[in-house]
Steps between C-alpha positions, in 0.01 A plus 500: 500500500471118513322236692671371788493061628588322702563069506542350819686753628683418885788681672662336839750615729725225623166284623276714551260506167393883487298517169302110469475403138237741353392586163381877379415672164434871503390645174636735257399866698368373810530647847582208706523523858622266739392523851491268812677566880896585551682196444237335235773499195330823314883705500710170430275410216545866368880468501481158331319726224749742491808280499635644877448110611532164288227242463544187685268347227247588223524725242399875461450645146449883401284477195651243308814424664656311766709746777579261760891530415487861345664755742287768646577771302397341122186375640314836398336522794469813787495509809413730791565425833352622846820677638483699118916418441593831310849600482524770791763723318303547189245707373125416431575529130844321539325167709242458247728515224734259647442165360498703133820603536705243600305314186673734264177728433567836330440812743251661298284160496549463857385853604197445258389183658594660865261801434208302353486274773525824794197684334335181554553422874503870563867541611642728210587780766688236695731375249820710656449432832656205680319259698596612855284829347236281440138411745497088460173545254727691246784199512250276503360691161884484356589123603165430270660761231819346486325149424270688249761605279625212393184340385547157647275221410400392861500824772550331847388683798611347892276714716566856356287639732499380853723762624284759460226668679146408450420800269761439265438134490216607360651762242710289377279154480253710296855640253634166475167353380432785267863415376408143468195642252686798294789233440326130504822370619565164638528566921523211768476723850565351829330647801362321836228805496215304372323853415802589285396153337147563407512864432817418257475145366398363163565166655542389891714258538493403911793339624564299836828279611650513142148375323254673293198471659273662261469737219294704314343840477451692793120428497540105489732517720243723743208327389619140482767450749653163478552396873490723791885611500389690173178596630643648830765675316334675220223724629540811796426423696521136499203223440373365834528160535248296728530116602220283446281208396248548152221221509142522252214556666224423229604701181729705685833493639605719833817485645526496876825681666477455862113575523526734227292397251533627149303435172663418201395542190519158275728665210742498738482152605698331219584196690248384761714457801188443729614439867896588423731772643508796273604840532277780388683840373293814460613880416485699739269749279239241467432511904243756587369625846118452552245588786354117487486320843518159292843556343850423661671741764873635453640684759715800386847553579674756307291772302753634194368801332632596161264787370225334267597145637456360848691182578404287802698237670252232627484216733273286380443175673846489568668601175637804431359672158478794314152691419581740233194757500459782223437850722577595835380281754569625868539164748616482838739172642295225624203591296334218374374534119273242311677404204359379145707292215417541181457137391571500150891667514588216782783295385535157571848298566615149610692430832805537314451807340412410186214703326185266478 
């Protein structure tokens, strides 16, 4: 295992500057997970990790050395990859032991190693079979063996799981992090499935047009989103976002959002922005439907029922927002709800975007 930075790290293509200057330090045994929308950098920045793509600048060290001109293969890292990339005419037992043998490892070693590591992800009865035999759970399961036996300082993961069903996205999110604390391993996981994020991460680290945007644990990252890319893409659903105007009235400060008038509590007033354009963010778990008269209509559009969870689609003064309410909740289209904000979780950010 070893800590893993990064120094001003860029990579361009002809012109076109794909990964911007960025640094990044990821600590010895961390689960780091990069995240952000296709096309953001997350994959290219893996492969500069992993030596598939030279830097265009920076430097990247794994623990206490410099790898930006060390070949792939004596960086001591592992990867696995989405498409899982085992050898179709050989076994199970044969794939994971691959890399082994062609380092010169004795047989007996490499069948001890290959065994340990099966019990562990559960795929000892599998280790004859090839991979056409295999469901894509169980070669997911061996891609991760193959990288476990070789006990790399950094494991690399490039969105293990998105072709897989649901269920075994699930299965295999809750292996890989009880991998992550058997083993205490170094991991940096891509994914653009901001659940697979929170549910797996150590550390966020939200990425947009080849920048870091911001990083941190999954809570800060929840709790205290930076600007409203971050706080529209971590959360599901998504924080609704509302356009408006904050001005004090006496000791307190309301925001107004196209006659919607909202009261905000002072904490969250850090810079007093009376009479500018701010946008007001709020979760859409801290809106709650309420029989008063006196509070703001929404008009339903869409009624999604998920068991112990009812989420509404709402127009509300012409925006479009989510009401996430805990139970069932049977509403009709067109129905027009009275809707309450809980003050003290609104979040506050400037016309640009920026967190206030």
């Amino acid at each position: 295992m070893a800590n893993l930075e990064l120094c001003q790290v860029s990579k361009n293509y002809a012109r076109a500057q794909v990964i911007k200057p960025l640094d990044l330090h990821i600590e010895d045994g961390q689960f780091t997970v990069l995240v952000g929308p296709s096309g953001c950098g997350k994959s290219t920045l893996l492969r500069l990790i992993a030596g598939l793509e030279a830097i265009s600048g920076g430097d990247i060290s794994i623990g206490s050395q410099i790898v930006n001109h060390i070949e792939p293969a004596k960086r001591d890292v592992a990867m696995v990859f989405q498409s899982y990339a085992l050898y179709p005419h050989l076994t199970v037992s044969e794939n994971m032991a691959f890399h082994m043998k062609s380092k010169g490892v004795d047989a007996a070693t490499r069948q001890k190693k290959v065994a340990a590591v099966a019990q562990i992800l559960d795929i000892t009865p599998l280790l004859d079979r090839l991979p056409k035999d295999l469901s894509g759970g169980q070669r997911q399961r061996v891609a991760m063996g193959r990288a476990m036996v070789r006990n790399p300082k950094v494991f690399l993961f490039d969105e293990p799981l998105s072709n897989l069903d649901a269920q075994l996205r699930m299965e295999l999110r809750a292996e890989i992090k009880s991998l992550h604390q058997q083993l205490k391993t170094t991991i940096v996981y891509v994914t653009h499935d901001q659940v697979e994020a929170m549910t797996l991460a150590d550390k966020i680290v939200v990425m947009k047009d080849g920048y870091i945007i911001q990083q941190g644990s999954p809570l800060e990252i929840y709790d205290q989103p930076n600007c409203t890319f971050v706080a529209q893409f971590i959360g599901s659903p998504p924080m609704n976002l509302l356009a408006g105007t904050l001005t004090q009235q006496n000791d307190r400060w309301v925001a107004d959002c196209q006659g919607i008038r909202l009261e905000v509590s002072a904490k969250h007033v850090a810079n007093r922005l009376s009479e500018q354009p701010v946008t007001l963010g709020v979760r859409p778990n801290q809106l709650k439907i309420v029989n008063h008269s006196d509070h703001p209509l929404a008009t339903v559009k869409v009624v999604e029922m998920m068991g112990d969870v009812t989420l509404l689609h709402l127009d509300w003064q012409g925006y479009a927002i989510y009401l996430q309410h805990y139970g069932r909740f049977d509403a009709n289209p067109d129905q027009q709800l009275a809707i309450e904000v809980n003050a003290e979780a609104i979040h506050l950010f400037a016309s640009d975007g920026a967190r206030l």
